[in-house]
Each structure stands twice: as structure tokens, then as C-alpha cells.
N, C-alpha and C positions, 0 to 999 in steps of 0.2 A: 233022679234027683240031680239036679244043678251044685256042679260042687264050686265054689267063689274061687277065681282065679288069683292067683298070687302074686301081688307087685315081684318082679327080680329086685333081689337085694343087690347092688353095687357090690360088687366085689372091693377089699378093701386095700390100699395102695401099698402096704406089707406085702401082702398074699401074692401081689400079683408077679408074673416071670422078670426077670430080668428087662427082657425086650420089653413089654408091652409100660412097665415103668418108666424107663426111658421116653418110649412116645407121648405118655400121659404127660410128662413133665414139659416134652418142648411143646405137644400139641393144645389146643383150646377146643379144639372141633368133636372130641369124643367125652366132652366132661358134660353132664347134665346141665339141662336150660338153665337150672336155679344156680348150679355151682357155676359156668359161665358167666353169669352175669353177674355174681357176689364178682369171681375175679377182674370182670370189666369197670365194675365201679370201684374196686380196689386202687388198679393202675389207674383211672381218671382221678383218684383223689390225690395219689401220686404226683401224678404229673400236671395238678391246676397251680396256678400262680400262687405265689404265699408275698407275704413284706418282704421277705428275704430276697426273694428273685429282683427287689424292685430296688433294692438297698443295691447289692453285691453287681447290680446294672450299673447304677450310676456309681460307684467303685472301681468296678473294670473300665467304665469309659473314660473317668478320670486318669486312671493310669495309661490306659492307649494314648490318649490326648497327649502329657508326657512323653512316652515314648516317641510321639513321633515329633513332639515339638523339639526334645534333643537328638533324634533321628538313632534311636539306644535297642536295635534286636532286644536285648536281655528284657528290657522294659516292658516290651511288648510283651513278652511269655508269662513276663509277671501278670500283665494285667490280664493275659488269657488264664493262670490260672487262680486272679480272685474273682472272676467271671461264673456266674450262678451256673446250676444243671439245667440244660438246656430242659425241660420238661414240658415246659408250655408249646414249645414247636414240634414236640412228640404228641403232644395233646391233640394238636391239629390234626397231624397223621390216625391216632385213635378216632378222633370224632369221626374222619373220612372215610375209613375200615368199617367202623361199627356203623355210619348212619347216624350216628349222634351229632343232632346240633347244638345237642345243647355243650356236648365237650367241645365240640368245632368252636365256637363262637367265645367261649369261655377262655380258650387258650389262646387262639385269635388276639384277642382284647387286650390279655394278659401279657403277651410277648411285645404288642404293639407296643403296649405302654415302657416296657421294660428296654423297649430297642429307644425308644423316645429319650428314653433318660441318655441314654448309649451317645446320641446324637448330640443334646444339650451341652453335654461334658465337650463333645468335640467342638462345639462351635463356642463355649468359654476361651478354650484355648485358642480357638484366631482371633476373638477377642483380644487376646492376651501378645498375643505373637507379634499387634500392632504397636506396640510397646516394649516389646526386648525382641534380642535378633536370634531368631528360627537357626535350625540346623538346615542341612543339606534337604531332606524331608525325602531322601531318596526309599525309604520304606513306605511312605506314605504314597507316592507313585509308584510304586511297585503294586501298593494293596487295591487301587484303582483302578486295574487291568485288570480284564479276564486272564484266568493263568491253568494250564493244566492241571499242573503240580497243587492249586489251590483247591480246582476241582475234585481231584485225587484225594486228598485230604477230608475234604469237605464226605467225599462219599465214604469214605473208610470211618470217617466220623460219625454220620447218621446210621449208617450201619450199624456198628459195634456199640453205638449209645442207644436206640433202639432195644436190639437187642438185652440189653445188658441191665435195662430199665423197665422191661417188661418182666424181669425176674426179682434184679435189686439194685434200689435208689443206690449200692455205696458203690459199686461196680461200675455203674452208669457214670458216674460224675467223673470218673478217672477219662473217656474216653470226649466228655461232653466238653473238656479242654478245645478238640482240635475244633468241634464244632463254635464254640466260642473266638477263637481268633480268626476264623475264617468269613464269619457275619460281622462281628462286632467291629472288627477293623476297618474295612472301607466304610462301614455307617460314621464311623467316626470323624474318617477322616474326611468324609462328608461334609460333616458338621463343621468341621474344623477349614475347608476350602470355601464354604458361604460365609463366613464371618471375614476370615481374611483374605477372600478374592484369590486364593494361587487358582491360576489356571491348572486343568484338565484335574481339579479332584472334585469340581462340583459343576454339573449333578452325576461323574463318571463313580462314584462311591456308592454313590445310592440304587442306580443303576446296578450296580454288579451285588452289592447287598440284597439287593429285590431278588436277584436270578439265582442267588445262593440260598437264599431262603425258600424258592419254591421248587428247590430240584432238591432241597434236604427234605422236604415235609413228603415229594412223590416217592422219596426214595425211604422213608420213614414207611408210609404206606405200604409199597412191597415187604418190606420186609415182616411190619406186622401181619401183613396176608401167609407169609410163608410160617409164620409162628403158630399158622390156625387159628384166628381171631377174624370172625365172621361176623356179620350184621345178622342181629337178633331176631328182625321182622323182617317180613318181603318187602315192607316199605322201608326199611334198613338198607336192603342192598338198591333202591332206588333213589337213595337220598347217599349213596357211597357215591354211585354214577356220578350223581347231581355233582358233589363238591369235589371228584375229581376232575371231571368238566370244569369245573370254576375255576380250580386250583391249576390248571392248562393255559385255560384262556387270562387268566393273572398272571400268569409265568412268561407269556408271551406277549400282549398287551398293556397290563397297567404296569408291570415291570418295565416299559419298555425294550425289550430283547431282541426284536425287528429293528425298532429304529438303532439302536445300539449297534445291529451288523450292518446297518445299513448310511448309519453318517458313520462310524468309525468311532461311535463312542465307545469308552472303555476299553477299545482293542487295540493290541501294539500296533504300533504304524509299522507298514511295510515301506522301507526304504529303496528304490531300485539303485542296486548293484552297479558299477560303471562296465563296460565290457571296451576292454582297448581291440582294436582293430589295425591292425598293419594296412598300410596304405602304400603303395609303388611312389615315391617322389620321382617324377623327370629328373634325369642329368640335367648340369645346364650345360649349353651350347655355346662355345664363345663367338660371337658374331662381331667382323671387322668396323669399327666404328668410325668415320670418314672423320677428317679433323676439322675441327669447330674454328671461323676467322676468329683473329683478335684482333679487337679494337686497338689501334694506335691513338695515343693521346698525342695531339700538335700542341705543342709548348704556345700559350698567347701572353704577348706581349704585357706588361701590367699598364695601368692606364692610371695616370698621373691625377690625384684630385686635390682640386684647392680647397684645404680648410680655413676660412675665415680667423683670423689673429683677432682675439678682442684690442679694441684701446684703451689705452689709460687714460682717464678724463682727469686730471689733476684740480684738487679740491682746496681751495681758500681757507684757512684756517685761523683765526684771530691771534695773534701773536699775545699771550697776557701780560698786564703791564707792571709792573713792580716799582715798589718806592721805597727807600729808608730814611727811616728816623732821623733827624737833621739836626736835631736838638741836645746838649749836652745834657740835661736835666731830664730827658724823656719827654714820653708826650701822651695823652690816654685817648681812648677813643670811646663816642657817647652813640648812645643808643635812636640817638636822633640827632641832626645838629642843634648842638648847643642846649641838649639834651642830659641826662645823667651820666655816672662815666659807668661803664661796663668793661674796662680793661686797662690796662699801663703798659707801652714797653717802654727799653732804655734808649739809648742812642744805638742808631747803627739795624736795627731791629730789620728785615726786610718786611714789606709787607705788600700786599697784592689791590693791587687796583680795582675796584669792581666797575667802578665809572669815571672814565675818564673825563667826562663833563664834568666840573663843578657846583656843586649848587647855591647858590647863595643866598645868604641869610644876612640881612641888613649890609654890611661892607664887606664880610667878611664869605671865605669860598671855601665849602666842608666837600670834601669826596669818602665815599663810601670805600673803605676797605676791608680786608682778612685779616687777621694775625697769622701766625706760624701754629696755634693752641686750633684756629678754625673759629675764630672768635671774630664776630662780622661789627661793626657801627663804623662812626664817620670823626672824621679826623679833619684838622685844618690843614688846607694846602701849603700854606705857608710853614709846618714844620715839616714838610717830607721832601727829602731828594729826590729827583728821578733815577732809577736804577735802569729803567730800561725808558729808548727813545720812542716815543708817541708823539704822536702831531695834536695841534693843539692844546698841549699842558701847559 
């Protein structure tokens, strides 16, 4: 008689020892196919994009943009911690562990989008910066470098938020801070060097954002490997291959990370060092110096030159003639002879000659005169004395 075999009953996670509790709780690899996968699509629900992540993006990048527009540390930390739980860039690492594309792709999408806002914000404010005056922006080149201490950070971050999010959403978001200021800050400041032209932060922001993002999501990956979180199907762990391959050749490639080491984008400049060198100067040598002639100046005679003396050409000049009133009664003088009268003076009156010829008018002989007022007609010769001698009067 066939007797029917007995499903084992799961032991129940009270019952079990101490030890083996412990391991159920960190591990994934000894929990059944069905309860596995409940907890895989758990944490994928977790960690897929919501409104919030895409709200609490462009929030954080709005206050990075700030921070570095007044060049304010403090500001900065603010805006790293209103910065969403990084979960979507864990989602990647999940999709890549388990073989899921469809988490891969989902989170993918979702952080693009969310990093997208991150950038917009930052290139508002070079928008802005062309318009009121920028701070030193020395944080903003500082977050444009590769930097150890960032990378440091950056892995202690995908570490401990990994972790801490494979267990609980409230634990995770405490550590998904450093991960936040470590991506979101040069994307920003990205954004914020293409609007406003500073040099070496664009495209050296984006650059070092690419290369931080894909050494968070390898390093997401390990650690969910070490957590026991295995791909489902055999075609799971060939499609884990697949997109940690991809996720290489992106980190090294469309990141640019070659040419980065290779023009010196993003990387501090190495300055060379001066190195003094002592050098032997010669003594100097005094050597006799034979004595140089000197010219004697001969005194030359001065040599006498004739300057032409102008002459004076002496110039003829009309002597003017004058005459007075001769008449006790006075006499007038007419605007024509024998014409209207145009003036009066009395006896004695001097008055100026204009022509000393006569002119005559029937018997009688009128000369043109002046007054002393400037007052011109003609007068009869017969009432004026001569005052002054002319020929011919």
C-alpha cells in the first residue's frame, strides 16, 4: 500500500532558534518561491515612483538652485533634506538583481523624470542670475568635481539606504539624505551653468551626476545580492547579466567617464609645483678698461648775417578841410543845393569840407559839408570861412 507523501510544513518563525531567525530575517534565499516573490513585489511597490518623488524633486532642486545661487552650505542641506527617498534608483538596482525589467525600466523612467525636474529648477536660476548678482558660487564648483569625500559619501549612502529600504521605507529615507545631495547637486548645478554660461559647470555637473548615479545603482545591486535577493528564473539571472552589462557600459560610455579622465573634465586640475634650483653665479672679474679719446670741441668763430631792415614807404594822406560859419545870423545847410534845409548852425559853428570844388547852381557856388551832429548837405560858399588852407577855395 502507497502511503501519500507529506508536503513538510514550514516551520513557523516563533518556533524557530534564535540563530536560524536572524538569518530568515536578513536572508531571501531560504524563504519559499511564493513567499519570495510576495516580498519582491512588496519592495518593488516600495520603491516605484509616486507624485510625491516628482513634487519633493522639483522642491529639492529649487532650493539647491538657491543655495548655490547665494553660495549658503546651510541651504544646500536644506534642500538635500526636502529631497524625496531615493527609491526609484534602488528600484533599478532591484530590477537588476532580480531580472526584472519591468522594475528596471519602471524606476529607470521614474528617477529620469524626477532628476529632469532637479535640472529645470537649476537652469531657472541661471535664468535668474542674469538678472541679479550671483554669489561666489564656490559650492557650485566644488559639486562639479569628482571628489573622494563625495564618493565616500555617496557609497555609504547607497549602502545604508539599500539596506535600510529593503526592510523599512522610514529608516531608508533617514540615510537617502546623503544620497540626495550627492546626485541632485551637480545635476543642478548643471542646469544652472547652461542657462548662465559659467564655465566648467556645464556639461562638468552632468558628467559627474551620470557617474554618481551609476556607481550608486552597482553598488545598490551588491548589496541587495548580499541581502539574498536572487532572480526568480534562470532567465532572471540572464537578464541580471544583461543589465549589469548595460549598467557598465553606461557608467562608462554614455556617462562619459573616459572622456572625463581623459580631457580633464570634472577633474581638479593639477597645477605643477615650482621647484627653485640653486645655480653657481660667476664672480665677476674686474678687467682694465683702456681710456676712451674725448672729443675736444674748437671754439668757431660766429659768422656775422645781414638781416634785411624793411623801409618805410611814407603814405600821402589828405589833409581834411574845414570851414566856419561866417554869418552872424547862422546859416542852414539843404539836402541838395538850393534844396530843403536839413539842419541850422550858428556863427562860428566848425564844419568839414567834403568837396572842396564848388558846385554851381545858376551864380551862386554850394559845397557839400558835415556838421559836428554828422549831419551831411550843402551850404553856400559865401557864408563859410576857411579854417583850414586849401588850394583853390
Amino acid at each position: 500500500m502507497n502511503i501519500p507523501k507529506s508536503n513538510p510544513v514550514p516551520d513557523e518563525p516563533d518556533n524557530l532558534p534564535p540563530a536560524r531567525r536572524r538569518r530568515s530575517r536578513r536572508l531571501l534565499a531560504p524563504l519559499p518561491d511564493v513567499e519570495r516573490a510576495d516580498t519582491v513585489d512588496r519592495l518593488g511597490h516600495r520603491l516605484a515612483p509616486t507624485f510625491d518623488f516628482f513634487l519633493f524633486s522639483l522642491i529639492s532642486g529649487l532650493f539647491f538652485c538657491v543655495g548655490i545661487f547665494l553660495d549658503a552650505p546651510p541651504l544646500l542641506l536644506l534642500a538635500a533634506l526636502f529631497a524625496p527617498v531615493m527609491g526609484p534608483l534602488m528600484g533599478m538596482s532591484l530590477g537588476i538583481v532580480t531580472g526584472s525589467g519591468m522594475y528596471f525600466l519602471r524606476s529607470l523612467i521614474g528617477f529620469m523624470l524626477g532628476s529632469l525636474l532637479a535640472f529645470l529648477a537649476g537652469a531657472l536660476g541661471g535664468f535668474v542670475s542674469q538678472y541679479l548678482p550671483a554669489g561666489e558660487l564656490t559650492q557650485a564648483f566644488d559639486s562639479a568635481r569628482l571628489s573622494w569625500i563625495n564618493l565616500l559619501v555617496l557609497a555609504i549612502g547607497s549602502l545604508f539606504t539599500t539596506l535600510f529600504l529593503a526592510r523599512s521605507a522610514a529608516v531608508g529615507r533617514v540615510w537617502s539624505v546623503a544620497l540626495a545631495y550627492t546626485l541632485f547637486l551637480p545635476l543642478v548645478t548643471a542646469g544652472y551653468g547652461l542657462i548662465s554660461r559659467t564655465p566648467f559647470l556645464w556639461p562638468d555637473g552632468l558628467v559627474v551626476y551620470a557617474i554618481y548615479m551609476s556607481w550608486s545603482v552597482t553598488l545598490g545591486v551588491i548589496c541587495l545580492a548580499l541581502l539574498g535577493f536572487r532572480p526568480l528564473t534562470l532567465f532572471g539571472y540572464s537578464m541580471s547579466g544583461a543589465l549589469t552589462l548595460l549598467g557598465v557600459i553606461l557608467a562608462i560610455g554614455m556617462s562619459s567617464a573616459g572622456a572625463a579622465f581623459g580631457a580633464q573634465i570634472a577633474l581638479p586640475t593639477f597645477t605643477p609645483t615650482a621647484t627653485f634650483t640653486l645655480t653657481p653665479s660667476p664672480s665677476p672679474t674686474l678687467t682694465p678698461v683702456p681710456p676712451t679719446p674725448t672729443a675736444t670741441l674748437t671754439p668757431v668763430p660766429p659768422t656775422a648775417t645781414l638781416t634785411p631792415t624793411p623801409t618805410l614807404t611814407p603814405t600821402q594822406t589828405a589833409t581834411p578841410l574845414y570851414a566856419l560859419v561866417g554869418v552872424p545870423d547862422g546859416a542852414v545847410i539843404r539836402d541838395e543845393p538850393g534844396g530843403r534845409v536839413v539842419a541850422s548852425y550858428v556863427e562860428g559853428t566848425l564844419l568839414q569840407v567834403l568837396n572842396p570844388l564848388p558846385v554851381l547852381l545858376g551864380s551862386q557856388s554850394w559845397v557839400l559839408v558835415a556838421g559836428p551832429d554828422g549831419t551831411q548837405g550843402w551850404i553856400l560858399q559865401t557864408l563859410l570861412i576857411t579854417a583850414t588852407p586849401s588850394p583853390n577855395w
